[in-house]
C-alpha positions as CSV (number, residue, x, y, z in Angstrom):
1,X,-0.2,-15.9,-42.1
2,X,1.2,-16.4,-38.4
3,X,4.4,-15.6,-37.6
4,X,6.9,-17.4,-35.1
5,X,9.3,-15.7,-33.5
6,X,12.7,-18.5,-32.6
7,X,14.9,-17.5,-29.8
8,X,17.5,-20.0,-30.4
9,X,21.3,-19.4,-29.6
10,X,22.1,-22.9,-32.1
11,X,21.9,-22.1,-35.5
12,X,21.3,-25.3,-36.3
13,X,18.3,-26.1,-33.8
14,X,16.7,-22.6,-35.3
15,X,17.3,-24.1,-38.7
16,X,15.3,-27.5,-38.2
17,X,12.8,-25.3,-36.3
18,X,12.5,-22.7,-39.6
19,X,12.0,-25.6,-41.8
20,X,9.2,-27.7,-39.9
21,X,7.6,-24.5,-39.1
22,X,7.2,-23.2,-42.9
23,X,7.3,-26.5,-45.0
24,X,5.4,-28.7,-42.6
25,X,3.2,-25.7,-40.9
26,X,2.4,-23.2,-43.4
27,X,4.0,-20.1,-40.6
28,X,6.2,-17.4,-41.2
29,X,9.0,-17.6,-38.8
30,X,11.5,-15.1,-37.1
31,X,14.4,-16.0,-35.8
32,X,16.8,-13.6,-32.9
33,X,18.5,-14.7,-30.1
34,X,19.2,-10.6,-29.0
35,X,16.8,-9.7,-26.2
36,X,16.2,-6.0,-27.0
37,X,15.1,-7.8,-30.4
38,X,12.7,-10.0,-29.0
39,X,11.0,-7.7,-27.2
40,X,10.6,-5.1,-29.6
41,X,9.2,-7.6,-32.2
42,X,6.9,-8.7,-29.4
43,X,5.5,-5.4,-28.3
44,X,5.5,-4.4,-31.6
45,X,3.0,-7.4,-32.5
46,X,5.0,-8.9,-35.3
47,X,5.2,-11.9,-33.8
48,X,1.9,-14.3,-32.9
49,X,3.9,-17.1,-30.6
50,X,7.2,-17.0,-29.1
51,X,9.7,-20.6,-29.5
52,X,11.9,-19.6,-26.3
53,X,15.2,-22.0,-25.9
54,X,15.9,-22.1,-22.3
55,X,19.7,-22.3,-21.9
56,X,20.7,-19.1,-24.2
57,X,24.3,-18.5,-23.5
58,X,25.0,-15.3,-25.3
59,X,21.9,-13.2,-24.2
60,X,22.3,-10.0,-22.4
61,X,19.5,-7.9,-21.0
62,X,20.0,-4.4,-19.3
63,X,23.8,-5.9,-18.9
64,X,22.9,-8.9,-16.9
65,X,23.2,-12.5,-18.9
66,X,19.5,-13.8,-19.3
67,X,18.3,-16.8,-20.3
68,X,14.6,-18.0,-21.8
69,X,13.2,-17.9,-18.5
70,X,14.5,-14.6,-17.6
71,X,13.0,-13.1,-21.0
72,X,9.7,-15.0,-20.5
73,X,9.2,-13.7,-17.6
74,X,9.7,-10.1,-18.8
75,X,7.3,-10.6,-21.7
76,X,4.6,-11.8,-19.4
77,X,5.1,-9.0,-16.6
78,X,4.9,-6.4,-19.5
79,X,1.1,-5.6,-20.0
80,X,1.6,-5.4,-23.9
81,X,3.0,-8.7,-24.5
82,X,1.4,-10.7,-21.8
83,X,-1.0,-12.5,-23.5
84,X,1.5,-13.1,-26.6
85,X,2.2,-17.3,-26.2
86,X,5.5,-18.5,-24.9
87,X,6.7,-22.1,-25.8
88,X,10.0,-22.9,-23.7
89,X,11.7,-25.4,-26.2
90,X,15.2,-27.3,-23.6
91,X,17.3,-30.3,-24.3
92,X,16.8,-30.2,-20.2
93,X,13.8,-32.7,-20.0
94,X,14.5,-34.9,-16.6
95,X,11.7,-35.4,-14.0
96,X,9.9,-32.5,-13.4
97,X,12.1,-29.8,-15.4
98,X,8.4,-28.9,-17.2
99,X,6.8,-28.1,-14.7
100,X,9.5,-26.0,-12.7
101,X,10.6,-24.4,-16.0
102,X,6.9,-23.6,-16.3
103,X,6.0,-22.3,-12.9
104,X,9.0,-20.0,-12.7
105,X,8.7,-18.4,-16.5
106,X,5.0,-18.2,-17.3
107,X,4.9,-19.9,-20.3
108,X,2.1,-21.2,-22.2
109,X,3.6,-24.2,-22.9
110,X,6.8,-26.5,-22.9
111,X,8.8,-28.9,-25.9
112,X,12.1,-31.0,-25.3
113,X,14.3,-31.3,-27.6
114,X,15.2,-32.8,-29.6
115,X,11.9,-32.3,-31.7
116,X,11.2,-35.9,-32.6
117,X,7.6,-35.9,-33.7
118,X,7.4,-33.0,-36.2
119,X,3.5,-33.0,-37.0
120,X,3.4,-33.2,-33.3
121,X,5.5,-30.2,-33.0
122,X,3.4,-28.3,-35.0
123,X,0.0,-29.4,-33.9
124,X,1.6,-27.5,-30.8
125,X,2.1,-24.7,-31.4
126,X,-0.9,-24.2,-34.2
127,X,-3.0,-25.3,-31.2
128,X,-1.6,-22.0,-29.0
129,X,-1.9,-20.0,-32.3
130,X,-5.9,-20.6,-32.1
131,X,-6.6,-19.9,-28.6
């Protein structure tokens, strides 16, 4: 079985996300919003795609506040966890927000929230999962 990792600061969002993710998608999911956590379970392969929110507001990293773009960027300059997908997941979906937030993190791929479509959602990230 797959496993998805949620970085998610809103309990609730990561909730929702838990739920689609198991009942709807058949994954196992993980859920942290602590940096040192994230990249542990990431190096340590317990995790086959990451859901990264972007606005994280209690994440520290090496005592500097991070957010998801920060971390991305961290997983995919580290040689071990490169290739392991990202997914930013924002509420901050204006004109050209994908694109920037994708260019400047890394990431594999990019959902607004709120998630709407749920099969959608899925088909998403099961479509990064087989690649």
């Amino acid at each position: 079985m797959k496993t998805v990792l949620i970085v998610e600061d809103d309990q609730v969002n990561a909730r929702v996300f838990s739920k689609i993710l198991t009942k709807r998608g058949g994954l196992a999911v993980k859920h942290t919003e602590n940096v040192e956590e994230v990249i542990r379970v990431a190096q340590a392969g317990e995790a086959d795609l990451i859901l990264m929110d972007v606005s994280l507001a209690r994440s520290v990293y090496e005592g500097r506040s991070v957010d998801g773009i920060e971390i991305t960027k961290i997983l995919k300059a580290d040689p071990r966890t490169a290739k392991l997908p990202v997914i930013l997941v924002t509420a901050h979906a204006m004109a050209g927000d994908r694109e920037d937030f994708l260019s400047k993190s890394g990431a594999n791929d990019y959902i607004s929230k709120p998630v709407i479509d749920h099969q959608e959602f899925v088909d998403k990230i099961k479509t990064l999962l087989q690649d």
